[in-house]
C-alpha positions in Angstrom: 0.0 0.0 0.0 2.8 2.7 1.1 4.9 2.0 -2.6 1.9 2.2 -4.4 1.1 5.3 -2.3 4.7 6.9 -2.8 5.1 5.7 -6.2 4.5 9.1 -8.0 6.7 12.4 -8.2 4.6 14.2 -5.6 5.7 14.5 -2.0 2.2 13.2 -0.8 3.0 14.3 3.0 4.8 17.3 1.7 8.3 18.4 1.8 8.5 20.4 5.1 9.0 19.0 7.9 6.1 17.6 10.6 5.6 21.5 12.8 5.3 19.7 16.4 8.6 18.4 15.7 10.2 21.5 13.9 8.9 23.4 17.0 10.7 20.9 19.6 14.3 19.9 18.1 16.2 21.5 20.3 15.0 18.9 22.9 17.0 16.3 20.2 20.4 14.8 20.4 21.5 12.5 17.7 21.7 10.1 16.7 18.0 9.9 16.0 15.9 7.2 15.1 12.8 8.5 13.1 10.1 5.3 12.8 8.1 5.3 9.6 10.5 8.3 7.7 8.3 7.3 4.6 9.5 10.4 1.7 12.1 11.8 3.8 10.6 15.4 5.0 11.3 14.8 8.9 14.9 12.8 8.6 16.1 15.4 5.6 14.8 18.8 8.3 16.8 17.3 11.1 19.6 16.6 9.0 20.1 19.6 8.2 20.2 21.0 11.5 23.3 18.8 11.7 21.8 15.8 13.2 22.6 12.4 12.4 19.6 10.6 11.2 18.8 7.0 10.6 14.9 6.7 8.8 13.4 3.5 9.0 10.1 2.6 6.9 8.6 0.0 5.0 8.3 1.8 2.4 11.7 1.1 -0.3 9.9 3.5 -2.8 9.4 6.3 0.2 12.8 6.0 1.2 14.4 6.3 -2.2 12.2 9.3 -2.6 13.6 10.4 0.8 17.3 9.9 -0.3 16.6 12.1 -3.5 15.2 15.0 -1.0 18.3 14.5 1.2 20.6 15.3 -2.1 18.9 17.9 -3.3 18.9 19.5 0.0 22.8 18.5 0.3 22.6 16.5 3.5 23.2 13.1 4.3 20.8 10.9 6.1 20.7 6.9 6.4 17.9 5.3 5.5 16.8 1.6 6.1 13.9 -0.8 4.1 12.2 -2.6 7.4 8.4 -3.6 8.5 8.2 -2.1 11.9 6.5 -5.0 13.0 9.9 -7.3 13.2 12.4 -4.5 13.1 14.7 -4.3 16.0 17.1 -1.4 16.6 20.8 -1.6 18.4 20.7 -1.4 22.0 21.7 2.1 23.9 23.0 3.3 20.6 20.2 6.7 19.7 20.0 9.7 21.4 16.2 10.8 20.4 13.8 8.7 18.4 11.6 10.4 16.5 7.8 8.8 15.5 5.7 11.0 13.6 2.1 9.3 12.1 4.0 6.3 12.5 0.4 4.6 13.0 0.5 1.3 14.5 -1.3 -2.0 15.4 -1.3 -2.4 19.6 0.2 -5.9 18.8 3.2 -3.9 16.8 3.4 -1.6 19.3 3.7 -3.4 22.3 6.5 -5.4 20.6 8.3 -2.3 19.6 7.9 0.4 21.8 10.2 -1.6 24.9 12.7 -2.1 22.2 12.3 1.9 21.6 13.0 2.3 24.9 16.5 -0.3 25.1 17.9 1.4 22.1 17.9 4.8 23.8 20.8 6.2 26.1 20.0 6.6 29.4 18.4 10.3 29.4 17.3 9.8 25.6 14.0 12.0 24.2 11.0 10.1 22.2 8.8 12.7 20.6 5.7 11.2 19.3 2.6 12.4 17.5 -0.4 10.7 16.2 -4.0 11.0 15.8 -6.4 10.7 18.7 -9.4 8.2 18.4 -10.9 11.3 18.3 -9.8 11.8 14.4 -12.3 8.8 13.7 -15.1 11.6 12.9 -12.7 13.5 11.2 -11.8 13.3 7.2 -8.2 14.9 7.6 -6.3 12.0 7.5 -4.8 8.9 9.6 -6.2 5.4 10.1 -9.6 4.3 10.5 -8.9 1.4 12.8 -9.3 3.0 16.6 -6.6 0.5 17.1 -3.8 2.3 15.1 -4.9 5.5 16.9 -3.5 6.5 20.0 -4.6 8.3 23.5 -3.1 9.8 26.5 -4.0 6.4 28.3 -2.0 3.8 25.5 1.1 6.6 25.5 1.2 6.6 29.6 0.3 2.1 29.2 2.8 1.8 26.7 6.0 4.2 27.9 6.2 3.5 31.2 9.5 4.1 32.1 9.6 7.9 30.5 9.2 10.9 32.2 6.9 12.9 30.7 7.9 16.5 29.6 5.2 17.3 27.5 1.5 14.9 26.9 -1.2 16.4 25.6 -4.0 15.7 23.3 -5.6 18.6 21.3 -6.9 19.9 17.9 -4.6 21.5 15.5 -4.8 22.6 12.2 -2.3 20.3 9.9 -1.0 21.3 6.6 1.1 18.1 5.1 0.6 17.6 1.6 -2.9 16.1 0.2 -3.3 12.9 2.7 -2.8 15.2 6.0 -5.0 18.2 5.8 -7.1 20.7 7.8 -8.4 20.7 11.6 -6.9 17.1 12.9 -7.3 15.8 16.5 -3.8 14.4 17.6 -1.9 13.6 20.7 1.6 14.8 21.0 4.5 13.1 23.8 7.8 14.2 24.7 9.4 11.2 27.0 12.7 11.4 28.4 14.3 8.0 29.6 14.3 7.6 33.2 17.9 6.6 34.5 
């Protein structure tokens, strides 16, 4: 579904990078880990702030088309072909991981989200947003499954050993190419490791 998605010239999510996170990376050390980079636009803005980035997605069309954004913005980013759902990322080895729409099955995420947590340094920043089960009644974007949606309850269930900086579920207006746009209902989480 994501090639077929990807698989033309436009930028579907855009080009500009995701504006919860744009407003927050000065909370980011690198190396970062951003979880379903799909066509680059979040890995390719925090590259060019100098951070090192490693995108992961399922997506080998998306990330090509991320790779050709990095060059033509003259930055380097890694990038790596994975399903989420058996990827598994070195231990204590990130400084921030990045998950933007990065819309997941509970099953998916209770498998991942501890091995999140492992591959962070002690002290290390997730910053997360997603759509609320609220978005269900709203045609903006994001899943349709309530499962694949998130809330302030399955953030606090499924980070537990974060200290939450920022948690907060509200309505924003979103502006990310034709598949994200208009009045969206999302949650938004900055976690920092607990030593």
């Amino acid at each position: 579904m994501w090639n077929e998605r990807y698989a033309g010239d436009e930028y579907v999510y855009g080009t500009e990078p995701n504006a919860f996170l744009a407003k927050h990376t000065g909370m980011l050390s690198g190396p970062v880990l951003s979880l379903g980079e799909g066509e680059g636009r979040n890995a390719v803005f925090l590259a060019s702030l100098g951070l090192n980035v490693h995108g992961v997605d399922g997506s080998e069309v998306g990330l090509a088309k991320a790779l050709a954004l990095a060059q033509s913005k003259a930055v380097k980013i890694q990038t790596e072909v994975a399903d989420l759902g058996v990827f598994e990322p070195g231990e204590n080895c990130y400084g921030s991981v990045v998950s933007i729409s990065a819309h997941l099955p509970s099953a998916m995420r209770r498998r991942l989200y501890p091995l999140v947590e492992r591959c962070l340094r002690i002290g290390g920043i997730i910053l997360l947003e997603a759509y609320t089960e609220d978005q269900l009644a709203r045609d903006t974007g994001g899943p349709k499954d309530p499962d694949m949606l998130m809330t302030r309850d399955k953030i606090e269930r499924e980070f537990p050993n974060f200290e939450p900086i920022l948690l907060r579920e509200l309505e924003r207006e979103v502006s990310e190419g034709k598949y994200h746009t208009g009045i969206a209902s999302v949650i938004q989480f900055i976690g920092k490791k607990k030593t």
